[in-house]
Structures are given as structure tokens and as C-alpha cells.
N, C-alpha and C positions, 0 to 999 in steps of 0.2 A: 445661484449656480457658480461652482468654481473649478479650474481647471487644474489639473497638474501636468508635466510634463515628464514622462518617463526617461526622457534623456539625459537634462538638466535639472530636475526635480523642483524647476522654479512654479510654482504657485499664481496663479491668478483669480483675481473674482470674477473676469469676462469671461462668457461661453460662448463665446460668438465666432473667435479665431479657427482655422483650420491645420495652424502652424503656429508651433510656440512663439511668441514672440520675443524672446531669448536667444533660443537654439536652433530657429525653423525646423524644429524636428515633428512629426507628423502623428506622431509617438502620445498624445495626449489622453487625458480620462476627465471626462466632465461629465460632475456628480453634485448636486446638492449638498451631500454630508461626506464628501470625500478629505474635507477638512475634523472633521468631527467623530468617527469611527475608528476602533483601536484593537478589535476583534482580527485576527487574520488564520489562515490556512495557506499554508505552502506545500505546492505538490513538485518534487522533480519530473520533468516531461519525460519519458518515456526513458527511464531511470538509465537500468543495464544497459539498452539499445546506445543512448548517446552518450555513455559513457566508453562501449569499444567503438562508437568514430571518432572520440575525443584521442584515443588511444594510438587510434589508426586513419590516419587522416586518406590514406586511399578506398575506403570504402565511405568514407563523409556523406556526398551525393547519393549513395546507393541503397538499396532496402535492405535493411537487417533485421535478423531473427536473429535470437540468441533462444538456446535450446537445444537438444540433446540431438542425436542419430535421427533415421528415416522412422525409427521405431519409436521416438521417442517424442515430448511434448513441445510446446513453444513457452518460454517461460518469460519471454519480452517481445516484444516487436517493435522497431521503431516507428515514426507517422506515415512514411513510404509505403512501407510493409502493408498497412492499416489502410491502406487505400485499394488494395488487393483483395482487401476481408481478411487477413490475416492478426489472430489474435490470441490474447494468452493462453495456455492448455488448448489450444488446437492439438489435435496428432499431425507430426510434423513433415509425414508425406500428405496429407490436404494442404499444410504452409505452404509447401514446397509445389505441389501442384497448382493450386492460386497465385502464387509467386516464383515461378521459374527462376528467375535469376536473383534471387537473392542470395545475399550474404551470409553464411551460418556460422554463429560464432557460440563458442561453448562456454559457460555460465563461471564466471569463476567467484565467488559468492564473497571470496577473502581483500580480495580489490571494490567490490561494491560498497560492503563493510566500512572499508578503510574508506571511500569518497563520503558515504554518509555522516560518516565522523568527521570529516571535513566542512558538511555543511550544517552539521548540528552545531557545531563551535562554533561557526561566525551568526548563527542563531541566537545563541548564549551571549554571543555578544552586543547582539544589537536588544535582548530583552531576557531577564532570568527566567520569563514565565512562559516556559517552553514546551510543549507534552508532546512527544511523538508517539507517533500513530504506527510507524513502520520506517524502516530506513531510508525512504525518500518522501514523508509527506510528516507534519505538525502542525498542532495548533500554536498560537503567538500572540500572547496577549499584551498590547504595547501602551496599553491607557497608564500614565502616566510618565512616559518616556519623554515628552516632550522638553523638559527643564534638562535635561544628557545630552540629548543629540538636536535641540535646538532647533526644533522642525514639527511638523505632524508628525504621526504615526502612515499617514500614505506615501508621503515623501521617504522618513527610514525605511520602507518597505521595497520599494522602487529601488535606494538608493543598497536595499540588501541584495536586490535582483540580482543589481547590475557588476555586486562585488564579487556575489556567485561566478558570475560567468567572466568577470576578469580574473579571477585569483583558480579555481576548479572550473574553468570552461564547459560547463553545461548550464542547463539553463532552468526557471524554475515556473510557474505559474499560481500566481498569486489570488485567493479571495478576503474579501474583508468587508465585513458586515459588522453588527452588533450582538450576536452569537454565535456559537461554535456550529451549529445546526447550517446555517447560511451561508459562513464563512466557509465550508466544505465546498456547500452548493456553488459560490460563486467561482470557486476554482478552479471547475470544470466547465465551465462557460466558454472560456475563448481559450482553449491551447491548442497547440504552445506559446511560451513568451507569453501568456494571459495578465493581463488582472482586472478583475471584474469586484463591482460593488454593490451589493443592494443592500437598500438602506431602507430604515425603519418606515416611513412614509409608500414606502412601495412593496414591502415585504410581500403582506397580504396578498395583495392584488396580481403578484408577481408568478406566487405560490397558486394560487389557485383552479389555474387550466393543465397545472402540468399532473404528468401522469401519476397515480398513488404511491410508484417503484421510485419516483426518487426519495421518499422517506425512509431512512435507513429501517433497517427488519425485513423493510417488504420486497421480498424476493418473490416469483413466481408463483407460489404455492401460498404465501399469504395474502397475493393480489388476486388468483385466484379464488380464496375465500370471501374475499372483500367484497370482489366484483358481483358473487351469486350474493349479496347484500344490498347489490346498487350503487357500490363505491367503484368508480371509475378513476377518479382525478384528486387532488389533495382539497380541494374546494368542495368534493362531496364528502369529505371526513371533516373539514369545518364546519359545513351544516346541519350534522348531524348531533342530537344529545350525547351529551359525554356520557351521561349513566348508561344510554342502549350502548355506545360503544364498550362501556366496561364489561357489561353483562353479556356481551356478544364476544367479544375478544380480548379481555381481562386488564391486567397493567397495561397491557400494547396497544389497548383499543387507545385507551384515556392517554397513552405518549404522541400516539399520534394526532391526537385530537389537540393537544399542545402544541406539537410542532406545526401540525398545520394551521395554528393563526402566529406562526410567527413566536411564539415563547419556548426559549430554551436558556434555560438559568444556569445551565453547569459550566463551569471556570474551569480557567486553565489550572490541571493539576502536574506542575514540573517532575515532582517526587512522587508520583505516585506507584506505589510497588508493583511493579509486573508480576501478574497472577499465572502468568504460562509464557509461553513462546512454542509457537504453532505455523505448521504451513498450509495449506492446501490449495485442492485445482479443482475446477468444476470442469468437465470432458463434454467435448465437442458431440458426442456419441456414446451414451452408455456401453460401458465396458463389462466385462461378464469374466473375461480371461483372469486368470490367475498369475501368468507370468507377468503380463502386461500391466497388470496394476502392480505386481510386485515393481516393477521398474520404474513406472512412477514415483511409488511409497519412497524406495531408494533415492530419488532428487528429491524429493521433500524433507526424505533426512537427512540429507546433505546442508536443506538451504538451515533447518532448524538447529544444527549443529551449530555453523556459520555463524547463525546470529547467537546462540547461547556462548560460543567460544568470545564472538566481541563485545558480549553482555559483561563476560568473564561469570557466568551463573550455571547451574546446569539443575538437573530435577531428577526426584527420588520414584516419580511417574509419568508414564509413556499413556499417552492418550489417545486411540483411533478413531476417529472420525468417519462416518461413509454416510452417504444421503442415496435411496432406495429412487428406483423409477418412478416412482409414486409420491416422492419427497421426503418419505421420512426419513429421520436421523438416527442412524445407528452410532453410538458411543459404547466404544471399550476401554477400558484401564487396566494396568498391571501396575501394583508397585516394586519398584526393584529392589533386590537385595543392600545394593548400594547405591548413591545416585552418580549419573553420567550427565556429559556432554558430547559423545562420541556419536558421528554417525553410524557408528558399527553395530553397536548395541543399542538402539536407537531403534536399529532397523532389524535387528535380530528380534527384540520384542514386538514391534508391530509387524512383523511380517508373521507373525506366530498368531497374534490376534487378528490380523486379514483371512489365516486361513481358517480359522474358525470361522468366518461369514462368507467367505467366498467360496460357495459349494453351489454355482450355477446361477447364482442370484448376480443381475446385472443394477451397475452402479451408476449414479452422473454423477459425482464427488468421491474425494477422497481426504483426507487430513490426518497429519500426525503433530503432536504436540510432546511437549513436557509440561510438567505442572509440578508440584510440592518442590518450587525454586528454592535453591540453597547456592552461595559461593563457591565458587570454581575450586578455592582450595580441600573443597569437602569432597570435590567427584571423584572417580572412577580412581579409588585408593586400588592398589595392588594386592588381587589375590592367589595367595602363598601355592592353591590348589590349583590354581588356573594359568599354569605355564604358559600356553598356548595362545591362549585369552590375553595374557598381559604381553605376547610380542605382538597381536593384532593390534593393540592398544597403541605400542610405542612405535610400531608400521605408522597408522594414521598421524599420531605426532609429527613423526617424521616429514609425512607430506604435507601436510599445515605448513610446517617450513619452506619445503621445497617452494609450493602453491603462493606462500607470499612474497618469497625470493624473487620468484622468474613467472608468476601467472600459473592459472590452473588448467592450462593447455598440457603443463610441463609433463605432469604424471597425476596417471587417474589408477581406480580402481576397474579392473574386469567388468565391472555389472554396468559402469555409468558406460563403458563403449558399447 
């Protein structure tokens, strides 16, 4: 058994202490293989949230929502908030009614951007083999970093935490296992401030009473399925044959039948091509309205813009997303004339393909994508016919600027108040 200490990052073989014997800090992780594991996941805790009290130190102590009007959704919560019940795509008069006095602060997507990219670089730094997942969470594969920074891989991890929260004052929570499948799992273990370890020797045993939902896929309706099979827990998918799983629920029977003993072989892919850039919300309450989803749709392509503009990529296809009361998956496409990265046009095509399906049918999801990714220098070229179209165009430009100058309080569109 050995220890490390999150403060000092000084290393011991004794597990015995309750206090480093370094730093007296209290702060320790004692693990087995905490010296030996190179596998990591890093989540930002409650991203947007402690990003506007880093911002604004008078609401620090206080519950924040970040998210739109009474009409509108919760798109972060910080842990305050969350102890209310207050949670992502809630509609934001239930936030606001579970939380009275919270804080509401409106999303500005071109500052979250720009903090991620803050902390993807000292990522980059502490390890090339980097894959993110979304603007506040990656994998980090740090096996062989040892001979660079002169330490384990739990110690540079620790010692990345702590630089997080010196250098961009937020804070991150750390897993680290021996693959990416666990290294997710231990993430969410202990936040905020987390880092949790499970290691090869305990995997199994670890895995096996928890519920089938934490295996990625199984959402609701395929735990569902599962369960009228007899599958409760991740331990009744490990003892079950791989072949009835295949034959009962195909490639996904037989992945989950991998992951749950513990085998996940996929590596860290740093370069790996983004095949889309997508948002969506699952509703607190199936939604049926037309406006109301339309105004959803509207922040979601806001946040897909957001991130296709700090991609610097945009797409020649707008993709709908909607999941029926019943769970299934409604997907629609358009290709466009030309590709964009604007949320105007973004939102003018999926709001065309919403209304094609929103004729009284009620949803719990929503999502808008782009897909057939090309370089920003390829998008939304100016057309000769579309006068109109191309001031709409050089409008939103415009506020990209304003929005990264002074925050996206400064000036919005009509539909987002």
C-alpha cells in the first residue's frame, strides 16, 4: 500500500498515517497501485457554474444556475444548487422554485471556450496523449511520462490539479485506473476536488453490485430491456454468456459483457477527427409545445456554434435529434447548400426539421448537430442573392466580438430573452 499526498505530492509506502508526514495535510489517497496506473480522466466540477463565481467572487458561497429566463432551461448548476435538486435542463421556473434564492447567470459559451482552452493546454503539457470528450472533461494517458516530469503519473496528476486551480482558478476532479472505461468511473466518485483510483485487483469486485446504468449506452430504455432479461447490476451482465448477450442485444450485448469484467482496450486517441459537434438536453417533463422546444433548439445552437467557431470547423449537415416518450430516436438531416457555423442558420434548418415532427407529439430530448466537418475557411461563403442573409450573417459576427470583448450578458438575440 502507498500513499500520496495531494498537497505536497510527496509519496510514501506507509498507509498507516492520517496526515502526510511532509505537509500534515489530510489531503492523502492510499492505493495499492496508485504508484503503478497511468490511465486518467479529468472532469471540470460543475464547469460554467464555477467558472461565473471565479468571475464574481460575490456570489462564490451562493447557489448558481447558469441558464436562460423563467421560460427557459438550466444548462449548469453549481453543487449548492444540486443539493435543492436542481439540475441540467430542468425548466428553469421548477430551478427557480426548488431554489429560491439562487443566482441566475446567463450562459456565455465564448468565455467557457476560452477557459477550456486554458485547461486543454496545460493538459498538453503535462502529456501529448490527450482526447477530449467535451470542453471540460479528457482522457490522459500518462504511461511513460515518468522520465519528463520525474515522478509517477498520480503525483503529475495531483500536481496538474493543483496548477488548474493556481493558474484558472477552478477546480477539477480526477479518475485513474487502467482504462478509459474506469478511469471515467472513478471520476465521479468523490466531487468535487475528487480523485479516486480503481485498480486492476479490485476492478471486478468493485464493478459488480453497481447498477447496469453506469455502463455507458445504458440509459433508461436499455436498462429497461435488460432488466425484463434478469439483468439488474453489472455483475449480472458478467455472468451471463457472451453469445445470449450477443444474440439478445448484438454488438452492445458483447461490449458490455467486456466492460463489465473489467476489459476496455481503447487508447488514448489525441488526433482523433471529430465526426460532428452536437448539443442536446434531456427535459425534466416531456414537452409537446412547439415554441418551447423551438427555444430550446435556439440555445443549443447557440452552444454548437460556440464550439464549431472554437473548433474553427463548421458542417455542410444539420442533424435533429429527438427521443419519443417511448424512447425512441427520431433523427433528421438536411444538407446544406453551403456549410456554416452560424447559429442562425443552424437554427433556421433545424427549426424547419422540428416542425416537421412536432405536430402534437411529445418529446423528452432534443439535439442539434453538425456533421460533414470542413474548415472554418470553407463556411458560410457569401451569397450574391441573399442580401439579407449575408447582413444576418455579419450581425452575428459582429456579436462574437462584442460577446468575447465584454461577456455574453453584453448583447443577445430577441429569441435567447
Amino acid at each position: 500500500m502507498s500513499t500520496l499526498c495531494r498537497d505536497c505530492f510527496n509519496l510514501e509506502g506507509a498507509d498507516t498515517a492520517r496526515r502526510c508526514p511532509a505537509c500534515k495535510s489530510p489531503r492523502l489517497i492510499q492505493h495499492a497501485e496508485v504508484a503503478t496506473l497511468s490511465m486518467a480522466h479529468i472532469d471540470c466540477d460543475a464547469f460554467y457554474a464555477t467558472i461565473e463565481k471565479r468571475d464574481n467572487p460575490a456570489i462564490a458561497d451562493k447557489p448558481v444556475i447558469v441558464g436562460g429566463g423563467k421560460r427557459g432551461v438550466v444548462s449548469a448548476a453549481c453543487y449548492v444548487a444540486r443539493t435543492f435538486g436542481v439540475k441540467s435542463a430542468m425548466p428553469m421556473f421548477k430551478a427557480l422554485a426548488a431554489c429560491p434564492n439562487a443566482v441566475v447567470v446567463r450562459p456565455n459559451m465564448q468565455k467557457y471556450v476560452s477557459v477550456g482552452r486554458e485547461v486543454r493546454q496545460l493538459m498538453l503539457e503535462t502529456t501529448p496523449l490527450v482526447e477530449p470528450l467535451s470542453l471540460d472533461e479528457a482522457f490522459l494517458d500518462l504511461a511513460g511520462t515518468e522520465r519528463l516530469h520525474k515522478c509517477t503519473p498520480a503525483q503529475t496528476l495531483a500536481r496538474l490539479a493543483r496548477r488548474i486551480e493556481d493558474e484558472i482558478a477552478i477546480t477539477v476532479s480526477i479518475g485513474l485506473s487502467f482504462n478509459k472505461f474506469l478511469a471515467k468511473v472513478a471520476s465521479d466518485l468523490d466531487k468535487p476536488r475528487g480523485f479516486s483510483i480503481i485498480g486492476r485487483t479490485e476492478a471486478v469486485g468493485f464493478l459488480d453490485k453497481r447498477p447496469v446504468t453506469l455502463l455507458p449506452g445504458v440509459g433508461k430504455a436499455f436498462a429497461a430491456a435488460l432488466a425484463r432479461d434478469g439483468i439488474f447490476t453489472v455483475g449480472d451482465v458478467r455472468r451471463r454468456n457472451p453469445k445470449e448477450l450477443g444474440a439478445h442485444f448484438g454488438s452492445s450485448g458483447l461490449w458490455l459483457w467486456r466492460l463489465s469484467n473489467a476489459d476496455d482496450t481503447r487508447v488514448v486517441e489525441p488526433r482523433a477527427p471529430a465526426k460532428g459537434i452536437s448539443a442536446e438536453t434531456t427535459f425534466e417533463h416531456d414537452i409537446a409545445d412547439k415554441e418551447q422546444l423551438a427555444r430550446i433548439l435556439w440555445a443549443l445552437c447557440e452552444k454548437v456554434s460556440a464550439r464549431a467557431k472554437a473548433a474553427e470547423l463548421g458542417g455542410n449537415v444539420v442533424q435533429l435529434k429527438l427521443k419519443t416518450t417511448d424512447f425512441k430516436i427520431v433523427s433528421r438531416r438536411h444538407t446544406l447548400d453551403r456549410p456554416t457555423q452560424l447559429a442562425r442558420r443552424l437554427f433556421e434548418t433545424g427549426s424547419d426539421l422540428l416542425k416537421a415532427e412536432a405536430k402534437g407529439k411529445r418529446f423528452r430530448l432534443i439535439g442539434i448537430g453538425l456533421a460533414d466537418l470542413v474548415p472554418a475557411e470553407k463556411t458560410d461563403e457569401a451569397d450574391l442573392f441573399d442580401q439579407k442573409g449575408a447582413r444576418k450573417d455579419a450581425a452575428e459576427r459582429a456579436m462574437d466580438k462584442v460577446r468575447e470583448k465584454f461577456g455574453s450578458s453584453a448583447i443577445k438575440k430577441g429569441r435567447s430573452l
